[in-house]
N, C-alpha and C positions, 0 to 999 in steps of 0.2 A: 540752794535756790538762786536764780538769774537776780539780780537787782536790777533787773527789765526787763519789760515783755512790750513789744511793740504790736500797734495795733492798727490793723487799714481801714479808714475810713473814706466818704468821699471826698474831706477836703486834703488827704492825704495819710501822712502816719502821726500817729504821737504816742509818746510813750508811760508806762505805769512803771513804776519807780516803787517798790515793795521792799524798804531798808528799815531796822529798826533806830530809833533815835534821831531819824533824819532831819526832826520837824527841828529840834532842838541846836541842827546844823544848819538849818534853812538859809541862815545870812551871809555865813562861809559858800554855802556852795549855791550862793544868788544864781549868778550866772548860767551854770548848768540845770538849775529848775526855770531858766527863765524868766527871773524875780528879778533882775537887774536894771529894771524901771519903774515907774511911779506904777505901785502896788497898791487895790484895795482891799484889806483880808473884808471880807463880808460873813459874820460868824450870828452866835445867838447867844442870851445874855449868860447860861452854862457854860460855854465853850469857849467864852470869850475870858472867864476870868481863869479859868485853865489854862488854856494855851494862846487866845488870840491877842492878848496884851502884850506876850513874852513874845511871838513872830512876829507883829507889827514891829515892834522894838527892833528885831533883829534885822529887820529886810534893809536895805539902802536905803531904798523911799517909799514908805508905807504909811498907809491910812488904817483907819480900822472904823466899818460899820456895822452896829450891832442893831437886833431885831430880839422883837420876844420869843420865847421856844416852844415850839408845839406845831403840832399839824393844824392847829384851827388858824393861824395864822401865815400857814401857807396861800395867802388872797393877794387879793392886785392891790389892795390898799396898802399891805405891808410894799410889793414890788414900788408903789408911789412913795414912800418913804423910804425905800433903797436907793433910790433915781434922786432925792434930794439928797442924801448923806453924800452919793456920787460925786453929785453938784458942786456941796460944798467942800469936798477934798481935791476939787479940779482934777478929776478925770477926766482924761480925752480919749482917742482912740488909739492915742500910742501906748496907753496902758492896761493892764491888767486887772481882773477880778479874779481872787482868790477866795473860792468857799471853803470854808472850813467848817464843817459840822456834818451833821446825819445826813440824811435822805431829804429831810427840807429844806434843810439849806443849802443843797447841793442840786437841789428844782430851782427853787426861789432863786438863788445867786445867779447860776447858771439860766435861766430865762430873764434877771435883769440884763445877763451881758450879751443876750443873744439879742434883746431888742436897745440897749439903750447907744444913744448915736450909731442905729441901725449895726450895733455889733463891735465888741470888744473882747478882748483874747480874754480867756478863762482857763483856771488852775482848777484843778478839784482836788481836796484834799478830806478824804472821808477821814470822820472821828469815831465812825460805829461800825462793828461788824458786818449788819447788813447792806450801810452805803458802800463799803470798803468791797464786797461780792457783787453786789449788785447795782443800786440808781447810780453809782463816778460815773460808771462804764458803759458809753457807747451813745453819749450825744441825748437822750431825752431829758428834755428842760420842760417846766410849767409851774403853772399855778391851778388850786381848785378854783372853784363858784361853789354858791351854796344850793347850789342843784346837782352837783357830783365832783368828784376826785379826776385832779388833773385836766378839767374840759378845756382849759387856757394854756399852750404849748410851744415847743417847737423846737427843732431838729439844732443843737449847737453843741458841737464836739471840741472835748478840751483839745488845751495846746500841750497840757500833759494831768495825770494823774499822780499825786504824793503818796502812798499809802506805809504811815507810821507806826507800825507794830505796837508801839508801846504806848499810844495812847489809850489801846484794851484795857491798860490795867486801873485805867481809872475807873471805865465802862461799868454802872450799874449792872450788879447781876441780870435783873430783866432786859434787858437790852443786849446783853451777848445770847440770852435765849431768840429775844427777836432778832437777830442775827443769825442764828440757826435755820430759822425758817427757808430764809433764802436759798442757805447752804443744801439743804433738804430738798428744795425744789429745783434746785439746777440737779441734781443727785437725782433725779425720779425725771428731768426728759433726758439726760446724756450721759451720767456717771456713777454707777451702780456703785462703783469702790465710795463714795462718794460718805454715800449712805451707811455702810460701813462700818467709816470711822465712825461717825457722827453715833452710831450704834457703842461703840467701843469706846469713846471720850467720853458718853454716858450712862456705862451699865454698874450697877453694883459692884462695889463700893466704891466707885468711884464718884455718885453722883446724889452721895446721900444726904448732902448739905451745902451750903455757901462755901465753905472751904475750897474743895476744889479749883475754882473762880482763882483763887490767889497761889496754885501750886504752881512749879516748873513746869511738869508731866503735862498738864492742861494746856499753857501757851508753849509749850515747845511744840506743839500738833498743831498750832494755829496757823505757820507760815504756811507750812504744804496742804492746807486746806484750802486755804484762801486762795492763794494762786491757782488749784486743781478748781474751785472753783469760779473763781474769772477767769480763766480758759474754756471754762463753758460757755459762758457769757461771749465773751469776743468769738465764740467760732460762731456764733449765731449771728450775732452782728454785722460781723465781715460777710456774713452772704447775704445779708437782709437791712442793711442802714437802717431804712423809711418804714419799716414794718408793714412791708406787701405782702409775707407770706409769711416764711417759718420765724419771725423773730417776734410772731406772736403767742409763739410755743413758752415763753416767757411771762407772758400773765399766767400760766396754771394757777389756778385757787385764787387768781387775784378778782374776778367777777365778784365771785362769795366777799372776799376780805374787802375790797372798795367800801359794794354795800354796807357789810359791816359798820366797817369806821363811818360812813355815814351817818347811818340811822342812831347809831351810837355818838354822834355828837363829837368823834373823833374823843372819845372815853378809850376807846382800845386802841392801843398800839397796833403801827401797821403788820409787825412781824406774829404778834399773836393773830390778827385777823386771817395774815397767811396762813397757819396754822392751823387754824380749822378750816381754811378755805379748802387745803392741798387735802383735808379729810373728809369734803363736803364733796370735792370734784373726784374722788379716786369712789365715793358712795356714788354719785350721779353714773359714772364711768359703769359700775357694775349694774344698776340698774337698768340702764341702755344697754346690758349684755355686750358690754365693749372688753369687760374685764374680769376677771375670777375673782371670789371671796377673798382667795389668798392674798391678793391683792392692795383689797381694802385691809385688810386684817396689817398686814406689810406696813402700809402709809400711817397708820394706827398706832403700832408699836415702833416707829419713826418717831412722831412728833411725841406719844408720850413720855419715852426716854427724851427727849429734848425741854420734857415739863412745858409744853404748848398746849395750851387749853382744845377739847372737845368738846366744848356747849356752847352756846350762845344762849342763855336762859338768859331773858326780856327783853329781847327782840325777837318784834313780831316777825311772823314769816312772809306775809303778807307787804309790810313793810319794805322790807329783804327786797322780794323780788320786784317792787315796784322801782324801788331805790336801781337795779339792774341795769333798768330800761335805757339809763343816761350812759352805760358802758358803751367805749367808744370801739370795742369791737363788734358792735353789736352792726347790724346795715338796714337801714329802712325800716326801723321795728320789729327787725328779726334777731333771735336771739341766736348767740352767737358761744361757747365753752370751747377754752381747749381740758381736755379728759385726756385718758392714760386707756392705753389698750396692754400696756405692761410699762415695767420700768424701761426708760430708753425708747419708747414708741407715745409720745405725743400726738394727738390728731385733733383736729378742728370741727365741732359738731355745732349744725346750724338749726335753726326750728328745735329744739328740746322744749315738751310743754310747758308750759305751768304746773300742772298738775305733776308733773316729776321733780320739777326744782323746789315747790311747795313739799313734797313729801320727804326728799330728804331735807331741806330746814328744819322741817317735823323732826325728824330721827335726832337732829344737833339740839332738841329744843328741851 
């Protein structure tokens, strides 16, 4: 496998660095990750006693700001106490913020550095499978409101990507599941092999306990996953930055899952939310006669080898789709899905009733 894959954005290129143990080399090799000046790791209080004490330590000159863990504190009040921690480690503009952590820390960081003194260079450094596939990659930053997921944003592309292998094996078993998800849905708009494996790294007996989690067989599959799937990611990206058109193919299932973790009080995890989302949109998909049984049936036996929930039992439905409404694909209070017309055929469906996105929430309920 490449130990980089460069990736074009608009403010030029920058590279993802996919090396195992790098994180634990980070100080040695300052210079070539671009850590060769006053560094912030910005982490969360799990991640920080894992790894964020021992990188701070190692970098040149590094600070370290820590934050509580969880999606409910992905808010502007945490970004307001990112913005002082900043302060007080005297950051400028000649330095660096380094996020280290999941998917919210990896928004949250990455939209402190896109707004604070109108912009500072940013490292991403995913700790989860699924930021490691998907949110490092391709520049989208924000924070929620408590009226929806992500409505506080903006377009800031790293100056590189870390991605350390071996911080997996710390990785809670749930959380390499919600990692899956993602893997699953870039696999269902552009990479049939994708799915596959993802099939094969989970079928009896190989996937009949926590065990596996800890075998060779299992993370020796991870590197050419991972990569095969953030090469899905950057080919969308590269044609799409600012999300005009096809790099909305990219929310699949995420309508349903936002909702979700809404109403759910961010009680679910994003990559389970996915999980039923990618099995809520592949059911909408066949009811709008966009796709065959087979189909559904497919997306179905996907996520349940991947142990990704299929119910949402006590969330309303009603609820659901209300919670929708704030989805920023949506335009003028139209509603807005991307659906699957097959694996590798993504499309954008606009006006879908009520009365059909209510009825499969019914079928998940």
């Amino acid at each position: 496998m490449a130990p980089g894959i460069r990736v074009k954005s608009p403010d030029g290129e920058y590279p993802i660095l996919i090396e195992p143990g790098i994180l634990e080399r980070a100080g040695a090799l300052a210079a070539r990750l671009g850590l060769d000046r006053p560094v912030v790791v910005t982490t969360n209080d799990t991640v920080a006693s894992l790894y964020g004490e021992l990188l701070a330590r190692s970098l040149p000159s590094a600070s370290l700001v820590v934050v509580a863990d969880g999606e409910q504190f992905k808010t502007l009040e945490t970004v307001r106490e990112v913005y002082s921690g900043y302060i007080r480690a005297g950051l400028d503009r000649t330095g660096v913020v380094l996020a280290l952590g999941g998917g919210v820390i990896g928004d949250l960081a990455g939209f402190a550095a896109a707004t604070y003194m109108r912009g500072v260079r940013l490292v991403q450094m995913p700790t989860t499978l699924l930021a490691m596939v998907d949110s490092s990659v391709g520049g989208k930053v924000g924070v929620d409101l408590p009226e929806g997921k992500n409505l506080v944003g903006a377009f800031k592309q790293p100056d590189c990507v870390i991605i350390d292998l071996e911080v997996l094996r710390t990785l809670p078993e749930r959380e390499l599941r919600c990692g899956m998800a993602e893997v699953i849905k870039h696999g269902l708009i552009a990479d049939a092999t994708l799915l596959e494996t993802v099939m094969t790294l989970h079928a009896p007996p190989n996937w009949l306990d926590d065990r596996i989690l800890n075998t060779s067989a299992y993370f020796a599959a991870l590197p050419e996953l991972i990569e095969r799937a953030v090469r899905v990611k950057i080919a969308i990206v590269e044609q799409d930055p600012y999300e005009q058109n096809v790099r909305a193919f990219l929310n699949l299932g995420h309508t349903f899952a936002h909702a979700i973790e809404q109403v759910s009080g961010y009680t679910w995890p994003h990559g389970e939310a996915v999980g039923v989302g990618l099995l809520a949109a592949a059911r909408l998909s066949h009811r709008l006669g966009l796709c065959s049984a087979a189909l559904v049936d497919r997306v179905a036996a996907i996520t349940a080898a991947a142990a990704l929930p299929h119910r949402i039992h006590g969330l309303n439905s009603a609820s659901l789709f209300e919670a929708m409404a704030t989805d920023k694909k949506w335009r003028s209070g139209r509603s807005r899905f991307v659906l699957l017309e097959d694996i590798g055929k993504p499309v954008i469906v606009e006006d879908v009733s009520r009365s059909d996105v209510l009825a499969v929430l019914e079928s998940l309920s």
